[in-house]
C-alpha positions in Angstrom: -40.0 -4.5 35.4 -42.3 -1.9 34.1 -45.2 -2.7 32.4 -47.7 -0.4 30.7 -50.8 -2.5 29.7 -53.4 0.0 27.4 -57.3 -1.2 28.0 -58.1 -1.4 32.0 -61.4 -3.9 30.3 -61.6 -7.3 31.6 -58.1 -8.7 29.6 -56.0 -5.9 30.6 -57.6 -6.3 34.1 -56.3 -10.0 34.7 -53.6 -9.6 32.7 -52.7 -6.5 35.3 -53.2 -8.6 38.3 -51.4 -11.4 37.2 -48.4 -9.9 36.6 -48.6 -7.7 39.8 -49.0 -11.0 41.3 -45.3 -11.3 39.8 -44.1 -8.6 41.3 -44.2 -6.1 38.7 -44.6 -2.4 38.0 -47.8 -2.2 36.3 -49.7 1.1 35.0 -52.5 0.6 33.1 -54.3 3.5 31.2 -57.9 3.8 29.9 -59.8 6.4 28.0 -63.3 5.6 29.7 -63.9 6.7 33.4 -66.2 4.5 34.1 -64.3 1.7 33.5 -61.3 3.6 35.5 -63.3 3.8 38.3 -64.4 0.1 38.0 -60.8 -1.2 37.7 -59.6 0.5 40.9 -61.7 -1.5 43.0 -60.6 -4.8 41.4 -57.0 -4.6 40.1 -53.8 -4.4 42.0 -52.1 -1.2 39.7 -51.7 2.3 38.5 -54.5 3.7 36.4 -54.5 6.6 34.2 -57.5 8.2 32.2 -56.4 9.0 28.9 -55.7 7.9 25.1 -53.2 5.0 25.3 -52.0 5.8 21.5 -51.3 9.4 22.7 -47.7 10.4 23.1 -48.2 12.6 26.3 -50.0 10.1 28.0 -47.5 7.4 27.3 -45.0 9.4 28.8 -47.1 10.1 31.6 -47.6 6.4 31.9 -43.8 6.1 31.8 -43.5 4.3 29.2 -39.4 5.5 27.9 -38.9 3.2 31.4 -41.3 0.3 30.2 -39.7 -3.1 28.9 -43.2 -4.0 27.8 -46.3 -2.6 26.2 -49.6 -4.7 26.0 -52.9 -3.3 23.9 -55.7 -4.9 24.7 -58.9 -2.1 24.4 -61.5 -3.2 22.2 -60.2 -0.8 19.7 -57.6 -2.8 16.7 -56.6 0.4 15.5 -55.7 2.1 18.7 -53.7 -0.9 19.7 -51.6 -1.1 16.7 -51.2 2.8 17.3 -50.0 2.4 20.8 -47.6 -0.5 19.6 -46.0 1.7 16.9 -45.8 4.7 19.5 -44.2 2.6 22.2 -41.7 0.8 19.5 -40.6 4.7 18.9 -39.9 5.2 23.0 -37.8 1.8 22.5 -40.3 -0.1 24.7 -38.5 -3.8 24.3 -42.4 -6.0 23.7 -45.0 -4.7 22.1 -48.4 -7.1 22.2 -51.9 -5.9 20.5 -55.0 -7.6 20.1 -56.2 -7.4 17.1 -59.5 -9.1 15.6 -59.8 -7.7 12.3 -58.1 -10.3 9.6 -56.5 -7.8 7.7 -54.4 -6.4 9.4 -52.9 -9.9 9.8 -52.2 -9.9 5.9 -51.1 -6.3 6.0 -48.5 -7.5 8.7 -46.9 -10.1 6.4 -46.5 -7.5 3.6 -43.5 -5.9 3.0 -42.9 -2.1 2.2 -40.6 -0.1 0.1 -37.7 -0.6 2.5 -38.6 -3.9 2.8 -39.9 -4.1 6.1 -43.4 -5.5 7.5 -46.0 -2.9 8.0 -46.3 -4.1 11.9 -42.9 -5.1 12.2 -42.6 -2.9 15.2 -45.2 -5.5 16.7 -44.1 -8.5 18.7 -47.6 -10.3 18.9 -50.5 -9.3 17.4 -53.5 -12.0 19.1 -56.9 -12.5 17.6 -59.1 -13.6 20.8 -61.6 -15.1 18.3 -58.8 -17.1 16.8 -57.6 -17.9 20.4 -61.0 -19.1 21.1 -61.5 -21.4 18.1 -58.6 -23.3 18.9 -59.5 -24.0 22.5 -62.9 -24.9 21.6 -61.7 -27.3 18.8 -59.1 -28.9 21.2 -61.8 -29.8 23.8 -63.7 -30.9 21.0 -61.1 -33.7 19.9 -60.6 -34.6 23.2 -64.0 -35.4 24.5 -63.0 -36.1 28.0 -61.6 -32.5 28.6 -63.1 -29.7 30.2 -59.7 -27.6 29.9 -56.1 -27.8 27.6 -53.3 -26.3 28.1 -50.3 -26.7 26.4 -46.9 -25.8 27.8 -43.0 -26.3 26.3 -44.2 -26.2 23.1 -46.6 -28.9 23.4 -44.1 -30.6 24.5 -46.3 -31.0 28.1 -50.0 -30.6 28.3 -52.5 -30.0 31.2 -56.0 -30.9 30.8 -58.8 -30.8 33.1 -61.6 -33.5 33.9 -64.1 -34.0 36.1 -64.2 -37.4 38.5 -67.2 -39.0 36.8 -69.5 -41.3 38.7 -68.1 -45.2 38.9 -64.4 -43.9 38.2 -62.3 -46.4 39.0 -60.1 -43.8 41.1 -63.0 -42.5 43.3 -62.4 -42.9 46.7 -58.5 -43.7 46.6 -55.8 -41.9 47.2 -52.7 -40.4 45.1 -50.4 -42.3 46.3 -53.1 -45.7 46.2 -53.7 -44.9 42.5 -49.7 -44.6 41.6 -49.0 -47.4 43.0 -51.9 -49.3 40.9 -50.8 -48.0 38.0 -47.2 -46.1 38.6 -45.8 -43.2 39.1 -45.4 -41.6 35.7 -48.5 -41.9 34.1 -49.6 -38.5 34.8 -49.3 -36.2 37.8 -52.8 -34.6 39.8 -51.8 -31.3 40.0 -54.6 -29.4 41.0 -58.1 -30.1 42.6 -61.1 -28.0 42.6 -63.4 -29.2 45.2 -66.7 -27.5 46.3 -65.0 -23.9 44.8 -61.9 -24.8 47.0 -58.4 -25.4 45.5 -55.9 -28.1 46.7 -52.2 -28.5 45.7 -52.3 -32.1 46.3 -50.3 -34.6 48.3 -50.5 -38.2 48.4 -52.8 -38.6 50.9 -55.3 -36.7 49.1 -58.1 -38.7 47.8 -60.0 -38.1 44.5 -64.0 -38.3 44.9 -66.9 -38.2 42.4 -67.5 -34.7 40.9 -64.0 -33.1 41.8 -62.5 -30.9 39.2 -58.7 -32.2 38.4 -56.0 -31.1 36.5 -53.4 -33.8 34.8 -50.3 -32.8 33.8 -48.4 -34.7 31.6 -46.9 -36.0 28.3 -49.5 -35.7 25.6 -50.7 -39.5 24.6 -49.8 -40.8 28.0 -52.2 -38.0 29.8 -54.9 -39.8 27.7 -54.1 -43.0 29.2 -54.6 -41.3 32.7 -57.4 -39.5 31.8 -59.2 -42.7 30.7 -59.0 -43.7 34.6 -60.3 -40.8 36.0 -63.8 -40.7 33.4 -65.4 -43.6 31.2 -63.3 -43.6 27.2 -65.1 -41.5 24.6 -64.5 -42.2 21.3 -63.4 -39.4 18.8 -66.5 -36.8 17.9 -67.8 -37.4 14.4 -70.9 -34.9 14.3 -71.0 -31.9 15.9 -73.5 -29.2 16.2 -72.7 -25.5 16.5 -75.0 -22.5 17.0 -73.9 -18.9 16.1 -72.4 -18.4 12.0 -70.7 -15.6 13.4 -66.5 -15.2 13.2 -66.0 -17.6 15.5 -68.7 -20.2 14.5 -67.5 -20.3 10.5 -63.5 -20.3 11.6 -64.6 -23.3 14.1 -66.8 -24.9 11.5 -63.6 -24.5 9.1 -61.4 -26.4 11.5 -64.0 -29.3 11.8 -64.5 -29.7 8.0 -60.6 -30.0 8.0 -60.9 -32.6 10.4 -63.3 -35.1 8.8 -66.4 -34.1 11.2 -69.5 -33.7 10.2 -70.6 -30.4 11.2 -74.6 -28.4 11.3 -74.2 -24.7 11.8 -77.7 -23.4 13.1 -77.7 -19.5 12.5 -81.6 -17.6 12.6 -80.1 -14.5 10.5 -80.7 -15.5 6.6 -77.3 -13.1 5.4 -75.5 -14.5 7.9 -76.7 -18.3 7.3 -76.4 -17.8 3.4 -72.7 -16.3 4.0 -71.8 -19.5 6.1 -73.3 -21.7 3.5 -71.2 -20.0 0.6 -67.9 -20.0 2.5 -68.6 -23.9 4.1 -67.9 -26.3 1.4 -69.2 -29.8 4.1 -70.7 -28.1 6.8 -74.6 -28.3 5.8 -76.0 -24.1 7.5 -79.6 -24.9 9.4 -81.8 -21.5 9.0 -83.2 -21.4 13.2 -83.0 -20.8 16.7 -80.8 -23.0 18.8 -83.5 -22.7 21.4 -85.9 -24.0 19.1 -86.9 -27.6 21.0 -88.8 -28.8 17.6 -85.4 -27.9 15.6 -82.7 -29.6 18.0 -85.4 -33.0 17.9 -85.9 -32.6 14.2 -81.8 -32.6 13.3 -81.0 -35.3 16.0 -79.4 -33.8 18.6 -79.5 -36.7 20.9 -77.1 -38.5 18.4 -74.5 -35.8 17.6 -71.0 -36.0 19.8 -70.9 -32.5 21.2 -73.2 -29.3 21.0 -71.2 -26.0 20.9 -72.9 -22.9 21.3 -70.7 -19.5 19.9 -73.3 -16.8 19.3 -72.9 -13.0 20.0 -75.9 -13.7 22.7 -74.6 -15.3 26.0 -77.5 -15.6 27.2 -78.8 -17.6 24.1 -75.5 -20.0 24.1 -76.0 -20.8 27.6 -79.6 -21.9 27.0 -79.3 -23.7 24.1 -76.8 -25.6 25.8 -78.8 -26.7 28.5 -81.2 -27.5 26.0 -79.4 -29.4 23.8 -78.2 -31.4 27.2 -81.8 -32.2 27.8 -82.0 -33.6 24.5 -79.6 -35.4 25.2 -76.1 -34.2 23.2 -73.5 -36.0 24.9 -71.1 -32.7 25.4 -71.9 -29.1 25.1 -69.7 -26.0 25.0 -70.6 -22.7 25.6 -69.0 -19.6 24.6 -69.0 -16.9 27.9 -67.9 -13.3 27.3 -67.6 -12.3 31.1 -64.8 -14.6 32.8 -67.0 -14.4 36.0 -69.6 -16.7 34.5 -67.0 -19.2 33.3 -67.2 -21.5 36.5 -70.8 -20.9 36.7 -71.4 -23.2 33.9 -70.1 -26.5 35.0 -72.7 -26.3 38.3 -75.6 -25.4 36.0 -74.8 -28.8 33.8 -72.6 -27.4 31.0 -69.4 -29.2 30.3 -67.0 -26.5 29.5 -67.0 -22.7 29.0 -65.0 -20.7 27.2 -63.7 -16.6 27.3 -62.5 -15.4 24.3 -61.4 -12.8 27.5 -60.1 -15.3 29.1 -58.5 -17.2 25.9 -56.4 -13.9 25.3 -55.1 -13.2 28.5 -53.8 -16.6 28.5 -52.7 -16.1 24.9 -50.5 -12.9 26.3 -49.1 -14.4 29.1 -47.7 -17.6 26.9 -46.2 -14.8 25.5 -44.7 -12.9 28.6 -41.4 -13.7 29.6 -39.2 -11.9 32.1 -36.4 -13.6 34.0 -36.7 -16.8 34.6 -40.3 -17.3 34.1 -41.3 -18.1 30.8 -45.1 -18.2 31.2 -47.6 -17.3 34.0 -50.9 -19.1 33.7 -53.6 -19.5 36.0 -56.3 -22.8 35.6 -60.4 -22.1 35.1 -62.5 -22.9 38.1 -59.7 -22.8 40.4 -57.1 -20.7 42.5 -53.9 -22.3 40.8 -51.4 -20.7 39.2 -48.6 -22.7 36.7 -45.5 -21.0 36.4 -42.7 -22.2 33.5 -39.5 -21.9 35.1 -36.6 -22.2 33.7 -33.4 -23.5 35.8 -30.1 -21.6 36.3 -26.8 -23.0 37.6 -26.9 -20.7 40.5 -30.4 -21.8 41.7 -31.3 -23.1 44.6 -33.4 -25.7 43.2 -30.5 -27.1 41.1 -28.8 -30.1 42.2 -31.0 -31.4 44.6 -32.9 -34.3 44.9 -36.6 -33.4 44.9 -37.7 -35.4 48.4 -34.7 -32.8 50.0 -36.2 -29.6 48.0 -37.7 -27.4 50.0 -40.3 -26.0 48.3 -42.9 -22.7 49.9 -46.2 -23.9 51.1 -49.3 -25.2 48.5 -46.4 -26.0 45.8 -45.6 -29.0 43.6 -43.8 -29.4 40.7 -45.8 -30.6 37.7 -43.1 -32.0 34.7 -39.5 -31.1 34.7 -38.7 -30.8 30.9 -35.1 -32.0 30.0 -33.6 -31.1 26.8 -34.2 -35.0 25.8 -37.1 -36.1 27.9 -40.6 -34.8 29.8 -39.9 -36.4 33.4 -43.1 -36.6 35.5 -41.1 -35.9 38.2 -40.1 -38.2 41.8 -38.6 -37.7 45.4 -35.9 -39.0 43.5 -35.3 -36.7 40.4 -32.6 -33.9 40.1 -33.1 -30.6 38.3 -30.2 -29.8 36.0 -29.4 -26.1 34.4 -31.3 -25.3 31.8 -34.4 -27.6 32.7 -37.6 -26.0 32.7 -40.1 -26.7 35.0 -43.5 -26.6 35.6 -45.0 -25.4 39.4 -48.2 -25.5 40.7 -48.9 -23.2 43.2 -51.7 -21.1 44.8 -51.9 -16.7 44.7 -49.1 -15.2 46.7 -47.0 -17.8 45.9 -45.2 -17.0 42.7 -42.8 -14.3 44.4 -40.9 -17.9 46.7 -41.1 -19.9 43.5 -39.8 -17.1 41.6 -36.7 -16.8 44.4 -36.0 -20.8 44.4 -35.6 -20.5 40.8 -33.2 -17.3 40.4 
């Protein structure tokens, strides 16, 4: 399928290189040249200088062949506009990121003819919004260094880290399934020493490995208890930064029943929290202030989230906030690159709002039989959503007889009644969907067991 993707910046890169993982026809266009000629050495695609809202250069792009459109420059407006032209060419999916709120309202209002102003728009994703909800997710589950939810939450993946004294250290899979049985939760994925491994039951689990459950939500808990010591439900939190993201987040807390301190050294911006916060008590500082972090009792507070417009200023406070002993920080990261930097430097979880909305628009992304194409933080895998036909080759077999291409294991099989962590002895039906983990340059031989 062709794909025209408008914003060659870091979302539209991965996005780009995910789906040409896929095997699709991806042209991306930007309007800067420097970050033209910065793209070409990193993504696998077409790339064409020029105004992605401009008529000529969508059709130069191709884009009365395209079945999708994605906008993601750092521009609202221009996405919207390259939306609306592409919706004109009959382009079948139109997505845009878009941060400003209004434009949300505007699209729920109707016109004279009675149609939304952005109906033309498929998905319209706010990566500050995308953000929020990932950080408040790791937030309520303590343990977690990564969520994802899959089959309309009907599945969830989260990552952990193999704490010291786990229980499962030094055992293997198939040791540990047979302590505790086999559909608990499924390993998945391991990041060990910046190496991936699809797992098999041989494989052992050792102190500091990076591991990815998937599994029913509830039950995952249960698993994830084994792999790091139980941490109670966060009832005060500190977060640094009263920007977008930090009030929206502080928001979500206050909803929640936690008690919330939002440091922020700008007085507009701290007396602008403060009259939009009704619970959440605004601190006027720097989150790098020692004296500060001491004097509001940062040792005792659940988890320390940092969320500022300064990276450099979350990741320290972070750090220093660990020192002081916070039991969990989370830093916000703008450049993906520096997302798995932060677990070896001592912070707990990093977030991309980059990141956040690639993943947001490939939830979205559906061609074939793949519903979704996500790929795991801190490690090489890739999780596909598959849905069964009655002509595929994977139908009808028992697992332990499936062949299935090299570095690949299927995660959950998701029945129209049930979530089955699946077994040598489990059959796919039509219709199931299914979740695979696999490693780059694999997703073309999942995609063809699957057709």
């Amino acid at each position: 399928m062709k794909i025209i993707i408008v914003g060659a910046g870091a979302v539209g890169s991965i996005v780009a290189n995910r789906l040409s993982s896929a095997n699709h026809d991806v042209v991306m266009i930007e309007a800067d040249p420097d970050i033209v000629n910065e793209a070409k050495d990193h993504v696998d695609a077409m790339i064409q200088t020029g105004n992605g809202a401009a008529c000529e250069v969508l059709e130069e792009a191709g884009v009365e062949k395209a079945g999708v459109l994605i906008a993601v420059t750092d521009v609202d407006e221009i996405n919207i506009l390259a939306c609306l032209q592409a919706d004109r060419y009959g382009v079948r999916t139109k997505v845009a990121r878009v941060r400003n709120r209004e434009y949300y309202r505007r699209a729920g209002e109707e016109d004279t003819t009675g149609q939304s102003s952005f109906e033309a728009i498929d998905q319209m994703i706010n990566p500050d919004q995308e953000a929020v909800a990932e950080i408040h997710e790791l937030l309520l589950q303590p343990a977690a260094t990564d969520i994802y939810d899959f089959a309309d939450g009907r599945v969830q993946v989260i990552g952990a880290r193999i704490g010291s004294g786990a229980p499962v250290d030094g055992k293997s899979l198939s040791e540990i399934a047979g302590e505790v049985g086999s559909r608990w939760a499924l390993v998945a994925a391991i990041t060990r020493r910046q190496k991936t491994i699809i797992p098999t039951g041989d494989d052992k689990l050792l102190e500091g490995d990076h591991v990815f459950l998937v599994g029913r939500p509830g039950r995952i808990n249960e698993a994830l208890g084994r792999l790091t010591r139980p941490t109670p439900r966060p009832r005060a939190i500190m977060v640094a930064g009263a920007n977008r993201i930090g009030v929206s987040l502080s928001e979500w807390l206050d909803r929640d029943g936690i008690h919330v301190k939002l440091i922020e050294p700008d007085e507009q911006r701290a007396r602008w929290a403060g009259d939009r916060l009704e619970k959440t008590l605004p601190l006027r500082g720097e989150a790098t202030d020692a004296e500060l972090l001491e004097q509001e009792g940062v040792e005792k507070i659940d988890a320390f989230v940092a969320v500022s417009d300064d990276e450099e200023m979350n990741i320290t406070s972070c750090l220093l906030a660990r020192h002081y002993g916070a039991s969990k920080t989370i830093s916000l990261i703008k450049r993906p690159n520096y997302v798995p930097l932060a677990a070896v430097i001592g912070i707990d979880a990093a977030v991309s709002p980059r990141l956040s909305t690639a993943r947001a628009i490939m939830r979205y992304f559906r061609h074939g039989n793949i519903l979704s194409l996500t790929d795991l933080k801190d490690s090489d895998a890739e999780v596909l959503e598959v849905e069964a036909t009655e002509r595929s080759a994977a139908v009808g077999v028992q697992l332990a007889k499936l062949e299935l291409p090299r570095n690949t294991i299927l995660g959950a099989i998701i029945k129209p009644y049930q979530v089955v962590i699946p077994r040598g002895s489990d059959v796919i039906d039509p219709g199931d969907k299914v979740l695979v983990f696999t490693l780059p340059g694999r997703v073309k031989a999942v995609q063809k067991l699957f057709r």
